[in-house]
C-alpha positions as CSV (number, residue, x, y, z in Angstrom):
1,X,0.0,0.0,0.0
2,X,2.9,2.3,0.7
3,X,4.5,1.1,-2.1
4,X,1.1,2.6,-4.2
5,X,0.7,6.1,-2.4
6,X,4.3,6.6,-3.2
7,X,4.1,6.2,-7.0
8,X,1.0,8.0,-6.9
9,X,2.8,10.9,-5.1
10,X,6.0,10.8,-7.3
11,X,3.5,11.5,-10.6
12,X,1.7,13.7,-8.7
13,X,5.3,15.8,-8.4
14,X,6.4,15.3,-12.0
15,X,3.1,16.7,-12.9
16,X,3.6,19.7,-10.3
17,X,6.9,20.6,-11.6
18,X,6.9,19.1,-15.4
19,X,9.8,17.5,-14.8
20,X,10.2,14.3,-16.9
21,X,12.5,12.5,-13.6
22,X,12.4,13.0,-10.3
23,X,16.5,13.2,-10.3
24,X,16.5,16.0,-12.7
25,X,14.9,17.8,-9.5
26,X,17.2,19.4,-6.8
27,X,16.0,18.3,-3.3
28,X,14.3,22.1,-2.1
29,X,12.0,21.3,-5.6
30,X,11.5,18.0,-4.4
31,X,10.5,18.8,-1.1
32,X,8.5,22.1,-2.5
33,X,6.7,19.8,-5.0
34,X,5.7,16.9,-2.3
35,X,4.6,19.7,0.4
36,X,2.4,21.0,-2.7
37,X,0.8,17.7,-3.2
38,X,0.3,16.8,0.5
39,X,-1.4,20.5,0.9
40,X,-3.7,19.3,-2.1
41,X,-4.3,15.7,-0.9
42,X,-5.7,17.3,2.5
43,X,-7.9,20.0,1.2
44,X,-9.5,17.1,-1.2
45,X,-10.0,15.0,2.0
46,X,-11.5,17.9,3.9
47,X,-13.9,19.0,0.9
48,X,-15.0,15.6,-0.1
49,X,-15.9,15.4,3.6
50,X,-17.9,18.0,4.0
51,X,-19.9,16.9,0.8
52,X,-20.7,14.1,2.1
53,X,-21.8,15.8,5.5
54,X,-23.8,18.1,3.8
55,X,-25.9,15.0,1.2
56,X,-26.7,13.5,4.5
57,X,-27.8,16.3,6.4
58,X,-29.9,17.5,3.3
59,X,-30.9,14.1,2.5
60,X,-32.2,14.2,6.3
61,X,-33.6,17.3,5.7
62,X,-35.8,16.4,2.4
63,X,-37.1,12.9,3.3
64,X,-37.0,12.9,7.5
65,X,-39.2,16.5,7.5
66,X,-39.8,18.4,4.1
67,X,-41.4,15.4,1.9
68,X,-43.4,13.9,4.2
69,X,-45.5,16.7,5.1
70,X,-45.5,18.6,1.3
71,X,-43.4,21.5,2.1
72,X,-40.9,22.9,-0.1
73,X,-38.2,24.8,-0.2
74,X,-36.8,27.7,-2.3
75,X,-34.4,27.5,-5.5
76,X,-34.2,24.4,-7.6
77,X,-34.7,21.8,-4.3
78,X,-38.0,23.8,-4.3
79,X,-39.0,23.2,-7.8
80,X,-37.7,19.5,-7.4
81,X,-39.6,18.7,-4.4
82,X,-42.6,20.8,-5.9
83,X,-42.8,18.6,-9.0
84,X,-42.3,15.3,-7.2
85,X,-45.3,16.4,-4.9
86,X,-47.3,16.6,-7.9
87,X,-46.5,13.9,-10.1
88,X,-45.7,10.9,-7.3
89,X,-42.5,10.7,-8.8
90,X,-39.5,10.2,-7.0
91,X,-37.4,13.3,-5.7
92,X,-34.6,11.9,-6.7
93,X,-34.7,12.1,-10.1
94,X,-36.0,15.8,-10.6
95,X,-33.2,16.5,-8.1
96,X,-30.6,15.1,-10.9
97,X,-32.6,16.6,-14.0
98,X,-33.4,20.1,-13.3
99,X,-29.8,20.5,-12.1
100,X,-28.6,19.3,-15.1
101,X,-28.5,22.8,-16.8
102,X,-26.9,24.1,-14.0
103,X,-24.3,22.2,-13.7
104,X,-23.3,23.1,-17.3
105,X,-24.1,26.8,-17.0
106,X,-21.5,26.5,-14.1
107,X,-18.8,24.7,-16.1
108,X,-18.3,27.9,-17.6
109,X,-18.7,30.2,-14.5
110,X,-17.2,28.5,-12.2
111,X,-14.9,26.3,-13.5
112,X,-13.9,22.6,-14.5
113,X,-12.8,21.5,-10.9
114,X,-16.1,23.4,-9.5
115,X,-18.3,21.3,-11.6
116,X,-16.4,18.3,-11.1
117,X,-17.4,18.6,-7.3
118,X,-20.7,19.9,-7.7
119,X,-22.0,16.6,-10.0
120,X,-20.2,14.3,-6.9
121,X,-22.6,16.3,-4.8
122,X,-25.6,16.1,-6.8
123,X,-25.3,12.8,-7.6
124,X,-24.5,11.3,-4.0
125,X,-27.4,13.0,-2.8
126,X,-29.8,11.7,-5.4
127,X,-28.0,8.0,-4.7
128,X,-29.1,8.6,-1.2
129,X,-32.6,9.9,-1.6
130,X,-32.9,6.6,-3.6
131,X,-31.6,4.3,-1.1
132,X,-31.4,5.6,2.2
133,X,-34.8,5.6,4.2
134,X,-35.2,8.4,6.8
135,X,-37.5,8.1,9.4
136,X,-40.7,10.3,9.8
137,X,-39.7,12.7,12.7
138,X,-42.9,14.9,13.8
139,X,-46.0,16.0,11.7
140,X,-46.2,19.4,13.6
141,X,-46.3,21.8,10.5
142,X,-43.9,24.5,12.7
143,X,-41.6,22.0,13.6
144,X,-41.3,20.5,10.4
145,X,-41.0,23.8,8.6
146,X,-38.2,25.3,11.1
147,X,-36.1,21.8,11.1
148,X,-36.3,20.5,8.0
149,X,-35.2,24.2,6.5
150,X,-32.0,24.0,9.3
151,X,-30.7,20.6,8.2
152,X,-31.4,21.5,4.3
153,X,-29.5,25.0,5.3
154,X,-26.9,22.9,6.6
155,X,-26.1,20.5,4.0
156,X,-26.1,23.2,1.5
157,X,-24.1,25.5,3.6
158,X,-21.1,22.3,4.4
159,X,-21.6,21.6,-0.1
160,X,-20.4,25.1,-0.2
161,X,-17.5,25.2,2.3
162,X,-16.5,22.0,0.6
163,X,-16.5,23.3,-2.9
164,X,-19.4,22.8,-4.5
165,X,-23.3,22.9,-4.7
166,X,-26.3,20.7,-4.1
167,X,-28.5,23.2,-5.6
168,X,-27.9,25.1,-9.0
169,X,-30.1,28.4,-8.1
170,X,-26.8,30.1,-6.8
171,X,-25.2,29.5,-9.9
172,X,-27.6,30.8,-12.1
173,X,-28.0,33.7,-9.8
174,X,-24.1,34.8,-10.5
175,X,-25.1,34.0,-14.0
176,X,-27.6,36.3,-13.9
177,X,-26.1,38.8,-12.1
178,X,-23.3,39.2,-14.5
179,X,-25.7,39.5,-17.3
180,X,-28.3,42.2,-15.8
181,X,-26.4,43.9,-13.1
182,X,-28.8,43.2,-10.7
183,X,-27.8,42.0,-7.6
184,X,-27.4,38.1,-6.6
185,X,-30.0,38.7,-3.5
186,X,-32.0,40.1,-5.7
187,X,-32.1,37.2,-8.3
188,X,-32.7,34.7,-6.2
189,X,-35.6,36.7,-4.3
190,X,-37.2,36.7,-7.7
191,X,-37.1,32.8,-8.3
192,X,-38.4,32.2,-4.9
193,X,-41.3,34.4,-5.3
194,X,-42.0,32.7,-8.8
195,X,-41.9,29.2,-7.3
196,X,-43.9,29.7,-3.8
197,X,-46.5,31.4,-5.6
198,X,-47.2,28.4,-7.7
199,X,-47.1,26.9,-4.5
200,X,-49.9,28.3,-3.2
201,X,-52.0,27.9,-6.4
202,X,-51.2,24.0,-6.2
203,X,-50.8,23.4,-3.0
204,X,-52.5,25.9,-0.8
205,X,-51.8,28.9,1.1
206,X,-51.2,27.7,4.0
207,X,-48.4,24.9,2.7
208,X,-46.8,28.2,1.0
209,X,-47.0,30.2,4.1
210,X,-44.8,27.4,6.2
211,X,-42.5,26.6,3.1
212,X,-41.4,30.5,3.4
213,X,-40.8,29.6,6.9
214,X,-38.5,26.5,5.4
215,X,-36.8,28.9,3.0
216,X,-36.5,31.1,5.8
217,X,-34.5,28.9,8.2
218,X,-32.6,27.2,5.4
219,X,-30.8,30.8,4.4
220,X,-30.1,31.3,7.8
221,X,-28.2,28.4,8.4
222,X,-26.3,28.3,5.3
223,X,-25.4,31.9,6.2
224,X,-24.1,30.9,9.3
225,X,-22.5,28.1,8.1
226,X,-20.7,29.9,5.2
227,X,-19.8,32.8,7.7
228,X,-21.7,36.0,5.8
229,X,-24.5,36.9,3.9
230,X,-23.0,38.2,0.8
231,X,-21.6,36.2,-1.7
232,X,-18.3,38.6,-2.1
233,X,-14.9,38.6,0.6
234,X,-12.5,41.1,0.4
235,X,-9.1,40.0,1.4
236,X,-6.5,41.7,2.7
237,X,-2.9,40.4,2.5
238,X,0.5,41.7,4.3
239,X,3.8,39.4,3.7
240,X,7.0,39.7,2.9
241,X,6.3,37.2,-0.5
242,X,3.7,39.9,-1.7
243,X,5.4,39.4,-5.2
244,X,4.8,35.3,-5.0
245,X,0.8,36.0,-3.5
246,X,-0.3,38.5,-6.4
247,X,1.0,36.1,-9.3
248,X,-0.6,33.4,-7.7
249,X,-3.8,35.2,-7.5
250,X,-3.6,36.8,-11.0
251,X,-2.6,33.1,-12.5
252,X,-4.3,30.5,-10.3
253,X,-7.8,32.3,-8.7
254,X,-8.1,34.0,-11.8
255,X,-8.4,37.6,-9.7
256,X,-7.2,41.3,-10.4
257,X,-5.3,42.6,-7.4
258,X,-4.7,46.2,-6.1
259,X,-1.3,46.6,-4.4
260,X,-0.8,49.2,-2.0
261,X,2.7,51.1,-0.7
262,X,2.4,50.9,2.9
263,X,4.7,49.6,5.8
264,X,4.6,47.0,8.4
265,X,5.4,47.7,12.3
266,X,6.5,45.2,14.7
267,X,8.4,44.9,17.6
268,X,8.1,46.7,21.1
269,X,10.1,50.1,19.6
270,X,7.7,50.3,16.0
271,X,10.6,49.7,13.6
272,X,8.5,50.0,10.5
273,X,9.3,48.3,6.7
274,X,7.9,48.9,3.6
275,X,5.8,46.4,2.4
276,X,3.4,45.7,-0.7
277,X,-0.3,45.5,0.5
278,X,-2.6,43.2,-1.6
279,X,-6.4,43.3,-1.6
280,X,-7.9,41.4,-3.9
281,X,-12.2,40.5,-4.0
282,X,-13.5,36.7,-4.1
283,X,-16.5,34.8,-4.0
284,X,-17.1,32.7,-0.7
285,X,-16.7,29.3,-2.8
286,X,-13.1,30.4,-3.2
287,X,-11.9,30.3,0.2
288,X,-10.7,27.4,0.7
289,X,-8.8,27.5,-2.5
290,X,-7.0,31.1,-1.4
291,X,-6.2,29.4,1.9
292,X,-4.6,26.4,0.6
293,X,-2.6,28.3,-1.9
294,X,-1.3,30.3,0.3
295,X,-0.2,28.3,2.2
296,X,1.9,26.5,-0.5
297,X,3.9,30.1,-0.2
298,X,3.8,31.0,3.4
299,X,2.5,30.2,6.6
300,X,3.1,33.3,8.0
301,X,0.9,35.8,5.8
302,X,-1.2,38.5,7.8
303,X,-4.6,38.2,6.0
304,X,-7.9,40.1,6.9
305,X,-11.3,38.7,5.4
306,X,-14.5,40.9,5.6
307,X,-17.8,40.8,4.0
308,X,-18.6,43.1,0.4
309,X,-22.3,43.5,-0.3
310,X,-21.7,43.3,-4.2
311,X,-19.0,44.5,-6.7
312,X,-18.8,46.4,-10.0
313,X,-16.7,46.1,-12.8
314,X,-13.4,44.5,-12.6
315,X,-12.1,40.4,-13.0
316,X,-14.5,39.8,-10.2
317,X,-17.1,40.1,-13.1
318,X,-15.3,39.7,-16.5
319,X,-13.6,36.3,-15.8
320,X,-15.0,32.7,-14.6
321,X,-14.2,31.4,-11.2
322,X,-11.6,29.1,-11.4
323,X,-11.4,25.9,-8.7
């Protein structure tokens, strides 16, 4: 087994570096290279994790609380479990069709490696609603509409913090928003109002009223799982490798940068140097990414995230996210 992992690991750093042989390396590239690929290795573990936390939690969500009792959600789990409440088909399979566009329109948003993830996601969960049987928790309307929208919330929200998504109205809202200058909030306020209103011509005001509720609870917790309400992070970056960071950002996040002349202050006396300041603008799905490539350069970086409410002009909007 160790024999396997090592080979795998040794391609792994010929593909890194582009070497054709390991020996044409010096041993700081070698160690550079393998410190790359263990860096990968763990953020792939960790993301692939929380994908799988997040199926089962909105797996639990759907079938334990939402199904049973013919409340929906918002976005395309919305319309999903809307047309399966109509037709007796199984969830399941609208979950895997009407995402289907989605997951294309995102291929060229968001990237190969993005969509790679999100069809994992998509199709795990499906595989689940399929085959795993949930049991029936309460039929109090409240209860179900407050729960069932936390654990949907929550899978979504760990889907998202793991790279990908288990429901393609978010992509079609940066889709949208890049098209029409509107605002993602305001996009996806739209398509909710669209589907709960044919909710309550199907299925009755009342359902409608507690599905809001659902929706309600389900933003919430993906909000608080994803750390902020907005979809954009501005990030802040002091090191000494300045020059390494803002090539990295340009090259592998696919981001403009603004560098800024300022100085750094340390020690008990406030000897100041000059330093390079980069701020650069992201979108939440990116964070991991940033924070694993950074820490391929340094461990040591000052970096300050906070929340932006939306963005104009710029990379942010001209070129596709890039996982």
């Amino acid at each position: 087994m160790q024999s396997i992992i090592r080979k795998q690991f040794m391609k792994a750093v010929l593909k890194v570096t582009g070497a054709d042989r390991v020996d044409e390396l010096s041993s700081f590239a070698v160690a550079k290279a393998y410190r790359d690929v263990y860096i990968n290795f763990k953020q792939y573990v960790k993301d692939l994790f929380l994908i799988v936390l997040g199926v089962f939690s909105a797996a639990f969500g759907l079938k334990g609380f939402l199904l049973f009792n013919d409340f929906i959600d918002g976005g395309v789990t919305g319309i999903s479990l809307l047309l399966s409440i109509l037709t007796d088909l199984p969830l399941f399979v609208f979950v895997v069709l009407i995402n289907i566009p989605f997951i294309v329109l995102g291929y060229h948003i968001m990237g190969k490696q993005f969509v790679i993830k999100t069809t994992i996601a998509i199709s795990t969960l499906a595989l689940v609603l399929a085959t795993v049987t949930f049991p029936e928790v309460t039929n109090d309307s409240l209860l179900v509409a407050v729960f069932g929208g936390l654990f949907l919330g929550a899978g979504i929200g760990f889907s998202v913090r793991g790279g990908a998504v288990i429901d393609g109205t978010e992509v079609l809202a940066i889709y949208m928003s890049r098209k029409t200058g509107m605002t993602i909030g305001d996009i996806v306020a739209i398509v909710n109002v669209f589907i709960f209103s044919i909710a309550a011509y199907f299925l009755g005001i009342e359902v409608a009223l507690y599905s809001m509720i659902t929706y309600y609870a389900a933003s919430k917790t993906l909000d608080f799982l994803i750390e902020g309400v907005e979809e954009y992070i501005g990030v802040t970056i002091v090191s000494p490798h300045a020059d390494e960071i803002r090539e990295m950002i340009i090259q592998k996040m696919g981001r403009g940068v603004t560098v800024y002349q300022g100085k750094r202050g340390y020690g008990k006396n406030g000897e100041t140097i000059d330093a390079d300041i980069i701020y650069t603008v992201i979108t939440r799905l990116e964070i991991g990414k940033l924070n694993t490539e950074l820490a391929k350069i340094t461990t040591n970086a000052f970096v300050v995230m906070s929340s932006v409410k939306d963005t104009r002009g710029g990379m942010i909007k001209k070129r596709p996210l890039k996982h």
